[in-house]
N, C-alpha and C positions, 0 to 999 in steps of 0.2 A: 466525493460528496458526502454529506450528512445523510444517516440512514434517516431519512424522515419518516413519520408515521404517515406512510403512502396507508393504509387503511385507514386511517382519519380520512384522509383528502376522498379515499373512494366512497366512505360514506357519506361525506361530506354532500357529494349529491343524491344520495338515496331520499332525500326531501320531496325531491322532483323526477328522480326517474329510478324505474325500478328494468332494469334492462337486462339483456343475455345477447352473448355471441358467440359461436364455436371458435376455440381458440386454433391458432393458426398450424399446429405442429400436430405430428405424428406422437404422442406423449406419448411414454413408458408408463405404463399403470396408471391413467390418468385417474384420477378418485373422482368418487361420484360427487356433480355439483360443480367440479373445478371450472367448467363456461359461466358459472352465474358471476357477474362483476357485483351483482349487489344484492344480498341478500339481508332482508330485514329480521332476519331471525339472531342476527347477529348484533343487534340493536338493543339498547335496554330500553325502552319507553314506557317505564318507570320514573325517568327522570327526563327534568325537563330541559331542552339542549339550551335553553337563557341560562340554568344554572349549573350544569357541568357540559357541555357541548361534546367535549371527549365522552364521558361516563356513554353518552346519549349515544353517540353514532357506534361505540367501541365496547361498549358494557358487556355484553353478555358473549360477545369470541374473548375478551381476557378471562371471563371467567370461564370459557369451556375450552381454553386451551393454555395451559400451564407450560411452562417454558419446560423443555425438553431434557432427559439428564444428558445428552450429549452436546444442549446448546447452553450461551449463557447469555439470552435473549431471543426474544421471539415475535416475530412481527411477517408484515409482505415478503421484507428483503428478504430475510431468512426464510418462507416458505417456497419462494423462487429459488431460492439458492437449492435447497433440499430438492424441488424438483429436477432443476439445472442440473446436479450433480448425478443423479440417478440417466439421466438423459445419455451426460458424459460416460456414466459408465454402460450403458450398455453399447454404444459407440467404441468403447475402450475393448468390450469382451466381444464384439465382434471381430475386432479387427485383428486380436488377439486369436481367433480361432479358424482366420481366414487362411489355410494352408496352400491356397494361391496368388496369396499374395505375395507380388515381386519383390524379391532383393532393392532394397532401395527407395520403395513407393510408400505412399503416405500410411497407407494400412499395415503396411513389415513396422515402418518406422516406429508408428504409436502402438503399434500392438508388443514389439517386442520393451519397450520403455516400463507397460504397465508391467508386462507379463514379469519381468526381472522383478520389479518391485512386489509383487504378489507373492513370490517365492519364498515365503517367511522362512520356511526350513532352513533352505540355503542358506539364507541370511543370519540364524540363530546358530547356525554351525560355526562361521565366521565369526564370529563374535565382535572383538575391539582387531580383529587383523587385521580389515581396512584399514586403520589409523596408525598400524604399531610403528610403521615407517617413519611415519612422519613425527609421532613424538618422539623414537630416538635422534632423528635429527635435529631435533629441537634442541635436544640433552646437550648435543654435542658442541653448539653455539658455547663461542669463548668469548665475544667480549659485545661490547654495544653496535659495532657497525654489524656486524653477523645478526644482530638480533632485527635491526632493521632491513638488512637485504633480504633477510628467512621470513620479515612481515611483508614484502614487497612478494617474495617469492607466493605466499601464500593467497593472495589477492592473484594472483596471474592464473592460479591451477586450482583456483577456486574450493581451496582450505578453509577460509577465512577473511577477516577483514579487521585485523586487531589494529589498538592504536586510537587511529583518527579514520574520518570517513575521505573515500575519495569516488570520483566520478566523471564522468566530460558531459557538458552542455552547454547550451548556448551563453554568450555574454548578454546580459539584459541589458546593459547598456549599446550593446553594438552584437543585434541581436542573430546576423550573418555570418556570427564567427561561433565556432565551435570550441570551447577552452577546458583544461584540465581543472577540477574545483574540489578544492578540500573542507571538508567540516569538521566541526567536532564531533567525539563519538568515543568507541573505545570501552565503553560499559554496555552490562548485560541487561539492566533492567529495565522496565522502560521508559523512565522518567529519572534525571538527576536526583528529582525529591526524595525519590525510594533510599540514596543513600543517605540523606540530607535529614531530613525528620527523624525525630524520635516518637514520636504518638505511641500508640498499643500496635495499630494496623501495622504502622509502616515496619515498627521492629519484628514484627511478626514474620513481613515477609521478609524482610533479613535474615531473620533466623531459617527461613524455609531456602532460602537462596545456598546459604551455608552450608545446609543439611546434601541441597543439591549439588553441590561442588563435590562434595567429600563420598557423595554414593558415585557419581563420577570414575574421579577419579581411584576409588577402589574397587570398581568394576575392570577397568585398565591395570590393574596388579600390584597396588599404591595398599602399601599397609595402611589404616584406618589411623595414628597416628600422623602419618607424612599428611594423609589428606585431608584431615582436620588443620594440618601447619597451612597447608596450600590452599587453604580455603578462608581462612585468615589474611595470608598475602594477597591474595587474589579481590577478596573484598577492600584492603584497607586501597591496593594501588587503584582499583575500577573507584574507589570513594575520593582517592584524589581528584581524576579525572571530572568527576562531576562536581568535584566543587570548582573546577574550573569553568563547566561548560555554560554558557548564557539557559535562560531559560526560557518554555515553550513561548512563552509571548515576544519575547524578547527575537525569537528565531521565527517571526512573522514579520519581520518589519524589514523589508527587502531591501532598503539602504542602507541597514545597520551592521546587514551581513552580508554586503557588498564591498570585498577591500580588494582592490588589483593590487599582486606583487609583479614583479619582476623576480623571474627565480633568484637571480644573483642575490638580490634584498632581501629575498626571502631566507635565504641561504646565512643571510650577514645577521637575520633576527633572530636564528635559531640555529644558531653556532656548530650546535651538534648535530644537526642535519640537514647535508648537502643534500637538496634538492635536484641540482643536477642528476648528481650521481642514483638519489633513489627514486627522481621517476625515470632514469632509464632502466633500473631494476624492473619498474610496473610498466614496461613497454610504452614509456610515451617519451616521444625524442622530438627536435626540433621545435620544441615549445619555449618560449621567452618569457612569458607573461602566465600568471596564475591565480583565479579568484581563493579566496578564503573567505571563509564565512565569520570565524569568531579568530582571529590571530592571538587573542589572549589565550587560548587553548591551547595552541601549538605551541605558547612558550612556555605556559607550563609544563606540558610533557616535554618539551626539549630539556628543562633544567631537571624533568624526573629520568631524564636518561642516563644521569651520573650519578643521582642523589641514590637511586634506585639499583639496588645489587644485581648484576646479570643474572644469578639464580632467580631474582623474585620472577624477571622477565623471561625466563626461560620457564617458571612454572604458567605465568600468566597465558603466553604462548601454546601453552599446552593443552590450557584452559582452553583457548579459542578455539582449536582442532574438536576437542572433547563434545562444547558444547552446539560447533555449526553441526555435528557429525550424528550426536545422540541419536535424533528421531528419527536415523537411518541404518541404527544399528542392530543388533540383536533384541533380542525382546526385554532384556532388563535394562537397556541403555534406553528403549522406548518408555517404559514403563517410570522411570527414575522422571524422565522428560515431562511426561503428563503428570505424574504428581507435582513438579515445582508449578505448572500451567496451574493446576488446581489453584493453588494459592494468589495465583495473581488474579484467575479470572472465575473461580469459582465452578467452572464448570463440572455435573458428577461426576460423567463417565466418557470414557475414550472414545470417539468418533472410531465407526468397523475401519478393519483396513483398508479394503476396498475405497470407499469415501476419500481415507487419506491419500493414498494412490491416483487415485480419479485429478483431486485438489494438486497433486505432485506433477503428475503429468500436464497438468493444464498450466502450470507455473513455469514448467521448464522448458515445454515446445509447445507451450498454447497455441504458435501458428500454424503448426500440422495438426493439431487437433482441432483447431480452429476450421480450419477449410472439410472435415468431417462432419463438423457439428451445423457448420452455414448450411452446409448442403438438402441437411436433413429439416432444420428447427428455423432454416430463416429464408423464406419466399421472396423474390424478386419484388414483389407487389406489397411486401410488409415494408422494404426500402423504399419503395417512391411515396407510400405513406404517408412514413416517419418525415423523409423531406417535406413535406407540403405540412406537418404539422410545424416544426422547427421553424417553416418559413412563414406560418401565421402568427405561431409566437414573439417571433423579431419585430414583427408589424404590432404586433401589441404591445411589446417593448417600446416600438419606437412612440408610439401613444403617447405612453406613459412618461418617457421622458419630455416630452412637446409639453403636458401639461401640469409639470413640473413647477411649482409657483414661487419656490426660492431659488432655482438658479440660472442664473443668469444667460442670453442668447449666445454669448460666445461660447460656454460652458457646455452648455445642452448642443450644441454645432458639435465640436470634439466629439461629445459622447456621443451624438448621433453617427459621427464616421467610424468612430470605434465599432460600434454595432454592428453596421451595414458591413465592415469590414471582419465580422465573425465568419469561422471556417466550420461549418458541420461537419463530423464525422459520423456515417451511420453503419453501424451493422458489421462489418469489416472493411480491412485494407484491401486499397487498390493494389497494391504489390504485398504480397506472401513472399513472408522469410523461408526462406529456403533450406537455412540450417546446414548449408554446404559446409561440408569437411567433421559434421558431429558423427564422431561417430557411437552406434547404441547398439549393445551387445544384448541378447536376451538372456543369457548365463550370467552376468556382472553389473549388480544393482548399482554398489556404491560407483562403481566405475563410469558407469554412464551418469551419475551427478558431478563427478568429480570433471568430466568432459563436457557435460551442458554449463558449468559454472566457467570453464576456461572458455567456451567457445561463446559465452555472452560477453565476458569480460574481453576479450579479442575483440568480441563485434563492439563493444561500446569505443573502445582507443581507437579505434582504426576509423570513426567516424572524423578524429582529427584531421586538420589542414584540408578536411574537403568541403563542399558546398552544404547547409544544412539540410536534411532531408525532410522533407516538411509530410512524405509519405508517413512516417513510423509512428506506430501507436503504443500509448504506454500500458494498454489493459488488452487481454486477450478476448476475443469473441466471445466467448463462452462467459465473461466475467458478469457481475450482478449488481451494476456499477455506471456510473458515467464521473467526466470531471470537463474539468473547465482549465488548460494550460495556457498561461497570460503570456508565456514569451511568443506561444503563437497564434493567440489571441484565436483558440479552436476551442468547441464545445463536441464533444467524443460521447458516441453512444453508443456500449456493444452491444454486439445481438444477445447477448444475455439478459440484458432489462428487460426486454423488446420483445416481451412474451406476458403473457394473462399473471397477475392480474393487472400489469402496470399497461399491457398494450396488446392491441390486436387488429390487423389490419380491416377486417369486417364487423369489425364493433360501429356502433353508434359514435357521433363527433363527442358527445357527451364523457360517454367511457372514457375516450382517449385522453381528453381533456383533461379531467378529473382524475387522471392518473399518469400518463407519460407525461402530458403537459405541464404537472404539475414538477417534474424532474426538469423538464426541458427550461420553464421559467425559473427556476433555480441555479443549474449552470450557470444562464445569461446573466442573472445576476451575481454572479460571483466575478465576471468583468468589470463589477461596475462595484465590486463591496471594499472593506479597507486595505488588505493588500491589493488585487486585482487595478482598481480604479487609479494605483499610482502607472500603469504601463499604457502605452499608449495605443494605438489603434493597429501599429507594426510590430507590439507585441515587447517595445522598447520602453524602459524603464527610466522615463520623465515626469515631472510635473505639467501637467494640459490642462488644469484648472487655472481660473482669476484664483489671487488670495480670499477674497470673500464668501468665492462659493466654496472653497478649501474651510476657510474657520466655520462655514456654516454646515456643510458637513461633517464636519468633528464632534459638533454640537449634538448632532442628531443622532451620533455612533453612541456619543457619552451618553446620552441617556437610552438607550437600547443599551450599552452597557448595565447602568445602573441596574435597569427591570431584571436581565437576568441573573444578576451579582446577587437579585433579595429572593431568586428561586432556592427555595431548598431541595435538594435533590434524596438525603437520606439524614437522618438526626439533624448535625450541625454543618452538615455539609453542602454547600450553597454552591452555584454556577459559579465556574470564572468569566463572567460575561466578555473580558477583554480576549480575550484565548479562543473564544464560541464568538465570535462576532462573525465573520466571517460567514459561517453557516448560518448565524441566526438572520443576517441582512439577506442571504441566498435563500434563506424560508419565506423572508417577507417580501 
């Protein structure tokens, strides 16, 4: 979801109510104040909310709280998060010091994951060892098909993911089936533009990108020549790649980047890559049929597989190891990390390590840490809540659609079963991943990433040929976040929102309202904004609109486009309202 300014909305009601409730958890150094939802000291009332409304309700906390050198924004989300994390970690340094805890049990498991990862020493002695294996077998690749069994090999054992993107999910057309789906991808930064544009910015961080490669790679024992060469190759092949790849608006439009192959066809489009043969390399077998998102991609990279000297792709390759590997490396492989980070997002200074630890561990077995964190930070009685808020919100939802004045009775029918037909998620999963066969060593940091990447990459294939599991969740408990997934037409809330200042289960109906509510009515409507609204109430990707109330909603996006297209956001640089629609229809 869009970070919205959940502190607007809370002061939003400080007009009418100035309230407090003790927040629901046992916090870690709770600061003094944290129960107040609404304090008007935080207010500027100097100005008057007709003429900046934000200024009014928000004035005087931006000015008495400057964004952090460790953040590179600052708001709710990110004070929750800050909390959230601190929370985790001390959950993480218990469990880490728990010397009865059993062989095998939730507390060995996340305690030994942190504990390795904490071990900086260890880890600085090792230096680029983790990796030396794997870039001479890189080296040793002879021709084009090695390069792509070695990029297959490397998605299996969770190296990498060079090339193009790959993944299994459901068909939105046929939304009971589980399918292998390729995207475009293959570059490091995060927007094709970055290679695309010339401006000041953009070349700037090109040149910070460059710098990045080349400290890299002679951190790994690459004379400062070679890795100036490789950093050269490496830029202009990832520059191809994005001039092929569609662009972010363009990869919102869920029928554009919906093409069914047939491997064989597929096979016959991209000549130089048997698809048979190289998803059985990625463990996926007895597969017939395959979506692609942008097919124009893969034939460019198909014809850069011969155009392209197997040295470039042997350094490219190497690149990928280098760069998924750095911020898990010694401390100048971390360090090298965080300065290209600087450039892209400005951020001053390195988040402790601990922090990153904490954010690592919750990424890679969030479900075992998940069921630590529920135990402690999420109340039975904060869940049946949250339910009863969600289910008053759908009732106001469905209000709102009923008194709708442009679309039409059969229209607003559909959307009203689509509605009624939403799936809550609150708090966590009914079924906890189990993480069977992971194994985590407490002596061997990089080794237990390298087995958490292979044992998710397993669990995601193996979800093939079976029933969809409509249990699985795509954020972990602990996360600071919710979303809205249309193929299963479910709105997800983890227990990480689901804490002050966004919610509390003994708050006032007002508090909640004016703050989870206001996330909650935001999901809902992302089923209903311009991708979501093409899927239908089974989470299948149809048209359920009449033509009229379709061109009259286009109408209504187009100028909600416009308004935000004449926002300036910094000098000349304005909303891409078509790209932000989404979220801004989810705001409104």
């Amino acid at each position: 979801m869009n970070k919205m300014n959940a502190r607007l909305m809370l002061l939003g009601a400080a007009a009418l109510f100035s309230l407090e409730a003790s927040a629901q958890h046992d916090s870690p150094e709770v600061p003094k104040g944290r129960n107040e939802f609404i304090n008007k000291a935080d207010m500027d009332l100097n100005v008057k909310p007709g003429d900046n409304f934000y200024q009014y309700a928000s004035g005087t906390w931006i000015k008495n709280n400057p964004v952090p050198a460790k953040e590179t924004r600052w708001g709710s989300f990110n004070q929750l998060r800050d909390f959230n994390i601190s929370a985790v970690k001390s959950l993480l340094t218990d469990a880490a010091a728990n010397k009865k805890a059993a062989p095998g049990s939730l507390e060995k498991r996340v305690g030994d994951f942190y504990v390795a990862g904490m071990d900086s020493t260890t880890i600085d002695k090792l230096g680029y060892t983790p990796i030396k294996a794997d870039l001479e077998k890189i080296h040793s690749l002879k021709d084009v098909q090695e390069i792509l069994n070695h990029s297959a090999y490397m998605r299996t054992t969770g190296s990498g993911s060079p090339m193009f993107g790959f993944g299994v999910g459901q068909d939105r057309k046929n939304v009971e089936n589980m399918v292998p789906q390729l995207f475009q991808g293959g570059t490091t930064l995060p927007d094709r533009d970055y290679y695309l544009k010339n401006d000041a910015r953009s070349t700037k961080i090109q040149a910070a990108y460059k710098n990045y490669i080349v400290k890299l790679f002679s951190l790994s024992g690459v004379t400062e020549a070679e890795a100036k060469a490789n950093a050269d190759v490496i830029f202009n092949l990832e520059k191809s790649l994005a001039q092929a790849q569609m662009s972010r608006v363009e990869m919102r439009d869920p029928y554009k980047t919906y093409n069914k192959f047939a491997v064989a066809d597929l096979s016959k489009t991209t000549p130089n890559m048997d698809w048979k043969s190289l998803l059985s390399a990625m463990k996926v077998n007895g597969q017939d049929t395959i979506l692609v998102s942008s097919p124009k991609f893969l034939i460019v990279l198909d014809s850069m597989l011969t155009a392209v000297p197997v040295k470039n792709w042997q350094t490219y390759l190497k690149w990928n190891v280098l760069k998924s590997s750095a911020p898990y490396l010694s401390t100048p492989f971390v360090n090298a990390n965080f300065e290209f980070s600087q450039a892209l997002s400005g951020q001053k200074v390195q988040t402790p390590r601990w922090q990153r630890m904490s954010s690592l561990t919750d990424g890679s077995i969030g479900e075992l840490l998940g069921q630590l964190y529920v135990k402690k930070y999420f109340k039975p009685e904060a869940k049946a809540r949250m339910q009863e808020l969600v289910a008053n919100l759908v009732k106001a939802y469905e209000i709102r659609i009923k008194n709708l004045d442009w679309m039409s009775p059969v229209t607003k029918q559909k959307a009203l079963d689509k509605l009624h037909a939403f799936k809550p998620k609150i708090g966590y999963p009914d079924n906890w991943k189990t993480y069977e066969g992971l194994a985590i060593d407490r002596n061997s940091f990089f080794q237990n990433l390298k087995n958490t990447g292979a044992w998710k990459y397993n669990e995601m294939v193996s979800q093939l040929g079976k029933p969809v599991d409509r249990t699985l969740w795509g954020m972990t408990p602990p996360t600071v976040n919710a979303y809205y997934n249309p193929v299963m037409n479910e709105i997800v809330f983890p227990a990480g929102i689901l804490q002050f200042p966004f919610f509390d289960p003994n708050a006032d109906d007002a508090v909640n309202y004016g703050g989870i509510g206001a996330v909650i009515g935001h999901e809902i409507s992302h089923g209903f904004d311009d991708s979501g609204s093409q899927y239908d109430k089974d989470g299948t990707l149809r048209n359920w609109w009449t033509e009229e109330d379709k061109t009259k909603f286009k109408a209504k996006t187009a100028a909600l486009k416009k308004q935000f297209d004449d926002y300036t956001v910094l000098d000349t640089l304005h909303v891409n309202g078509q790209l932000t629609m989404g979220e801004n229809i989810g705001d409104l």
